[in-house]
N, C-alpha and C positions, 0 to 999 in steps of 0.2 A: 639367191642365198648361197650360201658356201658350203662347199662339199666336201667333204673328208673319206679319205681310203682309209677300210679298213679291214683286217682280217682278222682269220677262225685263229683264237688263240689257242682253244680247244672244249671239253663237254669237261662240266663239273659237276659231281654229284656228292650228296650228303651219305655217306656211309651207316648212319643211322639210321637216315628216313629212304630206301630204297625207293626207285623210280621218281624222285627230283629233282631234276635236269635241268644246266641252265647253260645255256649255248655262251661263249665270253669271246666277246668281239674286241678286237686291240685297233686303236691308230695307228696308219703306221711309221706316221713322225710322232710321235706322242708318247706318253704315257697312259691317255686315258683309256678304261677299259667298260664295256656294257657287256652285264650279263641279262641275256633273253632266255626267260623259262620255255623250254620248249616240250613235247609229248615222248614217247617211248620210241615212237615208230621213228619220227622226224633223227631223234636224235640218235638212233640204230644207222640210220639213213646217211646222215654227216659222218659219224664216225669211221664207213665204212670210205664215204670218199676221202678220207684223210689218211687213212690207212689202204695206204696203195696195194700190198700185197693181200690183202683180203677180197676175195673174188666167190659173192655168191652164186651158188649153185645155177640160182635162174632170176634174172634182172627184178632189180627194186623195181616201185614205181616213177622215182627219178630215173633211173636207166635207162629204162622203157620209154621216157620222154623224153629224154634225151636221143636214143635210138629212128625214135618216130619223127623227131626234129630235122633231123640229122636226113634221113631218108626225102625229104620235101626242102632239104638244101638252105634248114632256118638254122639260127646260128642266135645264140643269148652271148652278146657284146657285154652287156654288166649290170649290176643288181647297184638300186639304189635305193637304198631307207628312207621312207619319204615324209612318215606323219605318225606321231606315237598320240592316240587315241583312247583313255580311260585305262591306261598298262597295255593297249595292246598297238604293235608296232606295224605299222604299213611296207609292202615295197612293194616295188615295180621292176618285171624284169624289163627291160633296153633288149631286143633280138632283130635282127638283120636277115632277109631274102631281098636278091636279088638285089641291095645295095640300098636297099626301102627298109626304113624303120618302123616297128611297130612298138608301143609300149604296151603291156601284158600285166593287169592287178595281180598280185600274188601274195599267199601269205609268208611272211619273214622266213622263216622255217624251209618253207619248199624253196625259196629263190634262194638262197645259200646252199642248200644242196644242191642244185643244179650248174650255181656258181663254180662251184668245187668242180663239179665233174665237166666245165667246159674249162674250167680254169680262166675266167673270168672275174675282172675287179669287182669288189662292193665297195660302194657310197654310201654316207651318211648326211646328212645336214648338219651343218657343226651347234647348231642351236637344239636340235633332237640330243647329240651328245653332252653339251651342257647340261641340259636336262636332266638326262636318265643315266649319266655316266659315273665312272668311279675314276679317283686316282691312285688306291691303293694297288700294290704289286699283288700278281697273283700269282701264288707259289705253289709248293711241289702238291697240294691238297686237286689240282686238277690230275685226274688219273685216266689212262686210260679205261675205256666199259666192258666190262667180257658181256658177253651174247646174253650169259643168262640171267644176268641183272638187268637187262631193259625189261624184262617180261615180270621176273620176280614180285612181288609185292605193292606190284601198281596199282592195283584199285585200292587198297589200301592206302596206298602215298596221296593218293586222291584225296580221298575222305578225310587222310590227316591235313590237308592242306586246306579244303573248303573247310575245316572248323576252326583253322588258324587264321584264316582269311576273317572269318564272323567275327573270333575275337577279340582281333586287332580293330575296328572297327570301336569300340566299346572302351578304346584307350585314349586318351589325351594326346594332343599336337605333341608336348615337351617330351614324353614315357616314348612315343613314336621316336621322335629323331634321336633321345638318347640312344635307344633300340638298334634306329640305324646305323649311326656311329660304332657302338658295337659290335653290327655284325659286317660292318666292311674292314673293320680292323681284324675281326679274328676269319678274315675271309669266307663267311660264309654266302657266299653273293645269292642263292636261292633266295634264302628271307630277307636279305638287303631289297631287291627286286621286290618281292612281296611290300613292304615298307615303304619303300619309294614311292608303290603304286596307289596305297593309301593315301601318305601324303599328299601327295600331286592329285587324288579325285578330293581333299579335305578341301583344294584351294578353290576348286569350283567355284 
């Protein structure tokens, strides 16, 4: 199957619904873009390898694996997205000792930060992006996160989202994809994501 490079476009979040993150991964011959919901920590985690001059006090825990990697002479050669599974997305890190290959299950989240900080490619399967991807542009509504919004009103963003998730469920196929349509035009790729993920478990 056919593989597609692709990278950190950057972390989006909904200014309304604090702590709703959706990590937006670009082609990079392309235009098409995948936004992957990820957690508070995950996305504190990328943001910080993306932002070179930010340097915490004392190692995430990608740092630390990286560090401990690194000391045993292992090496993460590239991340690749392998199987998107009821909304939820698979990869495998690719790492090198000693010239031997190993492949490493990993959640999407952790192998993209690790990606970043070895500065290693990410893979896609072009038929995963067919899928779950978008081709609308994404524009200036991706912002950088200050620190004290990943923690702000998370369990909160929680709860509003498992009751968005039930209710969505209670909607008709047509009310869905109008829905999605919608919300890829007015970029809000969280709920797009959300929608998507319905759809694609309706066709079961």
């Amino acid at each position: 199957m056919k593989l597609v490079k692709i990278n950190v476009k950057g972390i989006s979040y909904s200014e309304t619904q604090t702590g709703a993150y959706a990590l937006i991964l670009k082609e990079a011959e392309g235009d098409r873009k995948l936004p992957i919901i990820i957690g508070v920590f995950e996305a504190q985690s990328i943001a910080i390898a993306l932002e070179h001059e930010i340097k915490p006090t004392r190692p995430l825990t990608h740092d630390l694996f990286k560090s401990f990697a690194e000391r045993f002479s292992i090496v993460v050669k590239q991340v690749i997205i392998q199987k998107l599974v009821d909304g939820v997305f698979y990869a495998s890190l690719i790492c090198e000792r000693d010239k031997i290959e190993e492949i490493i299950d990993s959640r999407t989240s952790d192998a993209i930060a690790l990606a970043l900080r070895y500065k290693a490619p990410i893979f896609i399967y072009d038929s995963i992006l067919k899928k779950a991807g978008f081709t609308t542009a994404v524009s200036s509504r991706e912002k950088k996160v200050s620190k004290d919004k990943w923690i702000a009103g998370f369990d909160t963003e929680q709860n509003e989202k498992k009751k968005e998730i039930k209710d969505l469920k209670k909607l008709s196929i047509s009310k869905l994809k109008n829905m999605l349509i919608t919300s890829v035009a007015n970029e809000d790729y969280e709920k797009a994501a959300r929608l998507r993920d319905e759809l694609s478990n309706r066709k079961r």
